[in-house]
C-alpha positions in Angstrom: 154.1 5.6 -3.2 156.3 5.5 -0.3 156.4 8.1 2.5 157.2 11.9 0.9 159.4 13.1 3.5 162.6 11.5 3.6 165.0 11.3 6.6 168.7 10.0 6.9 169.6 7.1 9.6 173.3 7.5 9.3 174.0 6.3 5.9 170.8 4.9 4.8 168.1 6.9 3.1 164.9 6.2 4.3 161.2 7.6 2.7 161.0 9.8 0.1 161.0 7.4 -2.6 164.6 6.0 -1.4 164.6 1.8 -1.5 162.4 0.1 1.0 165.5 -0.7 3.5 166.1 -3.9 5.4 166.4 -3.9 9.4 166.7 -6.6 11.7 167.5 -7.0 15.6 170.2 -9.0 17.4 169.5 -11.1 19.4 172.4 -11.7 21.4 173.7 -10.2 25.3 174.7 -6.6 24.3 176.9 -6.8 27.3 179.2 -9.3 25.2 180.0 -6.8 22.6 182.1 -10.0 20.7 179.0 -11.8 20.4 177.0 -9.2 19.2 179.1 -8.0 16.5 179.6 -11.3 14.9 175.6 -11.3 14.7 175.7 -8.0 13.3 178.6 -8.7 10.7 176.5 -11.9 10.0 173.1 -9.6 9.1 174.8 -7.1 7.1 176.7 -10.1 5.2 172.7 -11.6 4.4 171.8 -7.7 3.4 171.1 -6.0 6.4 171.1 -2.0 6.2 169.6 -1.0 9.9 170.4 -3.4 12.7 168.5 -2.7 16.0 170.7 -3.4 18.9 168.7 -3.4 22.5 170.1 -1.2 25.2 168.8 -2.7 28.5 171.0 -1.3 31.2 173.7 1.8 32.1 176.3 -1.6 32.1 176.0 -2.5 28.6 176.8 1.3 27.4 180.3 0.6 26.9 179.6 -2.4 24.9 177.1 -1.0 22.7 179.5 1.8 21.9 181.9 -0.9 20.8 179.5 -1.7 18.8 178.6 1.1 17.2 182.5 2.0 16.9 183.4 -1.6 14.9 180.2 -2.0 12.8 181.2 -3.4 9.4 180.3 -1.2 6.3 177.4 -1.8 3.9 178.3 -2.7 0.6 176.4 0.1 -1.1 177.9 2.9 0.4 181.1 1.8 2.3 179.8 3.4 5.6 179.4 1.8 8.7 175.7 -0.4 8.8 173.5 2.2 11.2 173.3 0.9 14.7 170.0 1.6 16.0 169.6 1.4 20.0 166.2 0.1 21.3 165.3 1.5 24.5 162.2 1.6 27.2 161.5 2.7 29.8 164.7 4.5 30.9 165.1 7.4 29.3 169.1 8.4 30.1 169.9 4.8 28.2 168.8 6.6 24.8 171.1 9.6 26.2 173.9 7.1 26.4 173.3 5.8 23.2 173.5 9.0 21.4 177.0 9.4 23.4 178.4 6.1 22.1 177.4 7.3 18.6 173.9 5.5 17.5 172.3 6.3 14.3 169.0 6.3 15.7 167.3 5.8 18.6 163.9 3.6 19.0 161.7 4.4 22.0 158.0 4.2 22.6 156.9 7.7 23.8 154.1 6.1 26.3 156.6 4.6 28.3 158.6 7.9 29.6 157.3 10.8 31.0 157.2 13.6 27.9 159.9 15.8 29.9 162.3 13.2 29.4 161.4 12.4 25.7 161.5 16.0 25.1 165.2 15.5 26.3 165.6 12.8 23.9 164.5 14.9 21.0 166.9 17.7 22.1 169.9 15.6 22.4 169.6 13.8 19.1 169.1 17.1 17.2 172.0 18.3 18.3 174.2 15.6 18.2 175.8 14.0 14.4 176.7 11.1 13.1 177.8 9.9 9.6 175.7 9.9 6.7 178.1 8.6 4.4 177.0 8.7 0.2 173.4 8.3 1.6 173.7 4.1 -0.2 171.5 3.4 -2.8 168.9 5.7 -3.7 171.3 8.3 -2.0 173.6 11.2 -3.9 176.9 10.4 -4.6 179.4 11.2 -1.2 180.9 14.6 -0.6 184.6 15.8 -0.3 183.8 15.9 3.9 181.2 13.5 4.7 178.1 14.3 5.5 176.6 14.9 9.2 172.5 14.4 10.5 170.9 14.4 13.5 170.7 11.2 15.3 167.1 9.8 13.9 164.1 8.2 16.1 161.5 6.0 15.3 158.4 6.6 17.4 157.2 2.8 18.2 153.7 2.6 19.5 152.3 -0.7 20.3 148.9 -1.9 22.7 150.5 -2.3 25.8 151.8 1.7 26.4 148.9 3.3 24.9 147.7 7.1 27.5 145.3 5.7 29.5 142.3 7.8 27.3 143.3 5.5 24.5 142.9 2.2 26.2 138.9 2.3 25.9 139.3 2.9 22.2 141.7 0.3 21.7 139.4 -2.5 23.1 137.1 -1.5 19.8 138.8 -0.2 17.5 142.8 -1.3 18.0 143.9 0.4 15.1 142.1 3.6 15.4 143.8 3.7 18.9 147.3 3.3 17.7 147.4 5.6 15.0 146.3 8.1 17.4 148.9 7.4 19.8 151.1 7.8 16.9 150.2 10.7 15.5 149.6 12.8 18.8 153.7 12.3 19.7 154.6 12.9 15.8 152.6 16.1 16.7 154.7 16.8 19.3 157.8 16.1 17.6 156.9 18.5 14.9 156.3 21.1 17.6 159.8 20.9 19.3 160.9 21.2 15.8 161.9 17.7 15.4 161.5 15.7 11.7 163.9 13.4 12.0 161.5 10.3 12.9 159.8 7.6 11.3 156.4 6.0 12.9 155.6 2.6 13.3 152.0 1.0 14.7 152.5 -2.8 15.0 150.5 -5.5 16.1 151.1 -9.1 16.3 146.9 -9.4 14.3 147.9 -9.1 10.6 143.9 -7.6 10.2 144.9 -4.6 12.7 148.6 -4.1 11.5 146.9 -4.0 8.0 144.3 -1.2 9.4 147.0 1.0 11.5 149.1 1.4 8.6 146.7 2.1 6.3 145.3 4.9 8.3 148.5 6.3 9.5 149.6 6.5 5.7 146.6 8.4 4.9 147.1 11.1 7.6 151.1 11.6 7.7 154.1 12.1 5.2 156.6 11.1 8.0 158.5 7.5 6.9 157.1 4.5 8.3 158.7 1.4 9.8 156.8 -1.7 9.1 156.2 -5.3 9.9 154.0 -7.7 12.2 155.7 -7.5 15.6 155.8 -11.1 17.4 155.0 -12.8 14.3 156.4 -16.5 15.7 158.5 -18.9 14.7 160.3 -19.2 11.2 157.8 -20.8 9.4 154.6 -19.4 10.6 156.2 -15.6 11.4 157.3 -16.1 7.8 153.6 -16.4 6.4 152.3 -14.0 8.7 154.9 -11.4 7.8 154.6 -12.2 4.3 151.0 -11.6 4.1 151.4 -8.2 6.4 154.5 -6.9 5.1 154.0 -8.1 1.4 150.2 -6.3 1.4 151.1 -3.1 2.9 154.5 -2.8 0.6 151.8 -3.6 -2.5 150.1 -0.9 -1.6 152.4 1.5 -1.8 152.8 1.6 2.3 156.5 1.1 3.8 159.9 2.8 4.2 161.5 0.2 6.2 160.6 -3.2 7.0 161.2 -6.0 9.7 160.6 -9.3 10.0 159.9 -10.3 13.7 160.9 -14.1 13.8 161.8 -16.3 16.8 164.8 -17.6 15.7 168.0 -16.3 13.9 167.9 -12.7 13.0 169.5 -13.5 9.6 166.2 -15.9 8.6 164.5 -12.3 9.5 166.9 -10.1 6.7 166.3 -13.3 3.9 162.5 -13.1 4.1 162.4 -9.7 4.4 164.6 -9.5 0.7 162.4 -12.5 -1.0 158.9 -10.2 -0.2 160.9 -7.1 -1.5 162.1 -9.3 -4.6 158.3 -11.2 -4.8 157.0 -7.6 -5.1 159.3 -7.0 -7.9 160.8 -3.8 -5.3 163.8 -4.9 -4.9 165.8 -7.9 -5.6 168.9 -9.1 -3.8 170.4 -12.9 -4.7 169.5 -15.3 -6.7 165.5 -16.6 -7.0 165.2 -20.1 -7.7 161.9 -20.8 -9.8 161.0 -24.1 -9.2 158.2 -26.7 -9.9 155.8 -28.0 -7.2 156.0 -31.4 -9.1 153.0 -34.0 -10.2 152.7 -37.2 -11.5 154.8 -36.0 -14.6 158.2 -35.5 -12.7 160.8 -38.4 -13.6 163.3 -37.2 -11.8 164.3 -35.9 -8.4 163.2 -32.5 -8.7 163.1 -31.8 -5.0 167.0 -32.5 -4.4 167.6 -30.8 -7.2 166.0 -27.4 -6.5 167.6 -27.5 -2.9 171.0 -29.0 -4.3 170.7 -25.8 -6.5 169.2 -23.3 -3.9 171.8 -24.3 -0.9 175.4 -24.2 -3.3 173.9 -20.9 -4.3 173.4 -19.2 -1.2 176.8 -20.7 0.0 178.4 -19.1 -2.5 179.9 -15.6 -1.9 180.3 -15.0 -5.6 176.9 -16.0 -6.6 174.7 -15.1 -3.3 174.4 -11.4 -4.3 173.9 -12.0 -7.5 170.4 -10.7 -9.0 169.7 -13.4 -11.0 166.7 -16.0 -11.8 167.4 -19.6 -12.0 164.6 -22.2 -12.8 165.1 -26.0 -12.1 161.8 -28.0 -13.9 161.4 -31.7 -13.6 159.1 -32.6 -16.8 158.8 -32.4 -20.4 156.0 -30.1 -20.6 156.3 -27.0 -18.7 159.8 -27.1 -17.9 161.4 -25.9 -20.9 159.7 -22.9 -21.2 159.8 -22.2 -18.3 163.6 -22.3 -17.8 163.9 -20.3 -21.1 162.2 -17.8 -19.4 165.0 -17.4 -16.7 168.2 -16.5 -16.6 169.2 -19.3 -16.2 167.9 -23.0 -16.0 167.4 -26.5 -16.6 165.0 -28.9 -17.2 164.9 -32.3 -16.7 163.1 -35.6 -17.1 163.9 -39.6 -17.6 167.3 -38.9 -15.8 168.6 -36.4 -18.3 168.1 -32.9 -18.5 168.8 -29.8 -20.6 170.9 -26.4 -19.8 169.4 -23.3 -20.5 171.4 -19.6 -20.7 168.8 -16.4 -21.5 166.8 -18.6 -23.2 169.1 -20.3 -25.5 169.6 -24.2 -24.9 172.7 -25.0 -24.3 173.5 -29.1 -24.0 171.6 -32.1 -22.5 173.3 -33.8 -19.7 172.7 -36.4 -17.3 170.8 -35.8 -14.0 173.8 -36.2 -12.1 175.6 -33.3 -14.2 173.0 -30.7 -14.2 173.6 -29.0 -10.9 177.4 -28.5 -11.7 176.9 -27.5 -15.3 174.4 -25.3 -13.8 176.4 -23.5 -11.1 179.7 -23.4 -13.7 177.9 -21.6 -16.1 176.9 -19.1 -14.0 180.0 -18.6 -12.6 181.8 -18.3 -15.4 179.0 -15.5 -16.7 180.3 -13.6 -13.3 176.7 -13.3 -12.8 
């Protein structure tokens, strides 16, 4: 099961058997707040529900608070999508965030003198922001809204581990993160603190798998997961599929990101088809499709992208939780689309329609994809 204890980050609802929620990062120059709210309107519109923003200098403040003032609200609970500010090193810049109004705050502990995370702690606990209806998972929204403290993930990675863990982490990595972990979560809980979530990622899928597993065995606090500097788009994707998917499998995960170099939004749409693959959650339409053989007599590869692409591009349609299977041959493929909501099946240029199971017509090749797309819009799937 996920994390017991259950914190708010501004509107979203995060452990405590609340929905495994969605983050991603910008990736644009805070400083040009324009820039970097078009990215963030951009994630939310592919299903974001915690975007990390980085806060690198005192300059960029002013734009981050922008930011923070002009996010665009999450579909599930009409509040404002959480801004989360990342910060190292410099601990006033978490300070400042907390001013312009942040949701949460990352920072890795080993970076900053404990003085000045202690600071940190004490700030966010006393300042509010938002929580909104609390989004899915969440209660229903009060006459006022709601107020929490601003939340902090404590982010420990290899290269800001105390110097007594640096040994340890040459033989046993994971062993030497959970510790780090654990002994600032202690601390937290000292000052009075519960408003964090942990997160122990490595870049090896073998130690992420190890941390987590560890940390979950000796804390209730939420965890943030993922394999940090997973790569590019297609290998960060496999990678993050097999890290992510295997820990969420397990039971292990509260919120999840998807570390790809590339556009944050390819981060938020992997992130919802291992949710959906896991049978967690499900956002959009899944498009079963066959690897094709020597059996397929038509163009089953244009047609599963025809069908995936118009899909996707369609605002109606591209939230919709819906299965839609596109077969190329005579023997699997009708079952198969019966077996999804929706489908067709095709084979010696012609094809049939399929709605829940019932067949519907036989068509052309060249008319299957718009048969296909106008039946489902006119379901208001």
């Amino acid at each position: 099961m996920p994390s017991a204890r259950r914190i708010m980050v501004g509107s979203v609802p995060v452990g405590g058997g609340a929905p495994v929620a969605v983050q991603s990062m910008t990736c644009t120059r805070t400083g040009d707040a324009a820039a970097t709210l078009a990215q963030v309107r951009a994630l939310v519109a592919a299903g974001c529900e915690l975007v990390r923003v980085s806060l690198p200098t005192a300059e960029e403040a002013p734009a981050f608070a922008r930011v923070v003032r002009e996010a665009p609200a999450l579909a599930a609970c009409a509040a404002p999508v959480p801004i989360i500010a990342d910060v190292h090193y410099d601990w006033r810049l978490a300070l400042a965030a907390i001013a312009a109004g942040a949701a949460g705050i990352r920072i890795n502990p080993g970076t900053m003198a404990e003085k000045h995370v202690r600071e940190i702690v004490r700030v966010a606990a006393e300042a509010r922001v938002p929580a909104g209806g609390g989004g899915e998972g969440g209660t229903a929204a009060p006459a006022a809204p709601a107020v929490v403290p601003v939340a902090i993930r404590i982010g420990v990675n290899a290269g800001s581990l105390p110097r007594d863990l640096r040994g340890k982490a040459e033989r046993e990595p994971a062993a030497a993160l959970v510790e780090a972990a654990l002994r600032w979560a202690a601390r937290f809980d000292e000052w009075g603190f519960h408003a964090y979530k942990l997160s122990v990622k490595s870049s090896s899928v073998p130690v992420t798998l190890e941390a987590y597993r560890l940390l979950a065995a000796r804390t209730d606090a939420p965890l943030h997961v993922g394999v940090t500097e997973a790569g590019t788009v297609w290998s960060g994707t496999i990678k993050s599929a097999v890290g992510i998917g295997a820990l969420l499998a397990e039971g292990i995960g509260d919120t999840v990101r998807v570390s790809l170099t590339g556009d944050p939004v390819e981060e938020v749409r992997v992130a919802w088809k291992i949710l959906a693959a896991l049978d967690l959650r499900r956002r959009g339409p899944e498009v079963i499709s066959c690897p094709t053989c020597g059996r397929t007599e038509v163009d089953i590869v244009g047609l599963a992208e025809d069908v995936e692409r118009r899909l996707a591009g369609d605002a109606a349609l591209a939230g919709s939780a819906i299965t839609v299977a596109v077969m190329g041959c005579r023997v699997n493929g009708p079952e198969e689309a019966r077996h999804a909501d929706y489908g067709i099946a095709a084979g010696a240029g012609e094809g049939v329609l399929f709605d829940h199971g019932e067949r519907v017509e036989a068509l052309p090749e060249g008319q299957l994809v718009d048969a296909l797309l106008a039946r489902i819009r006119a379901a208001g799937a």
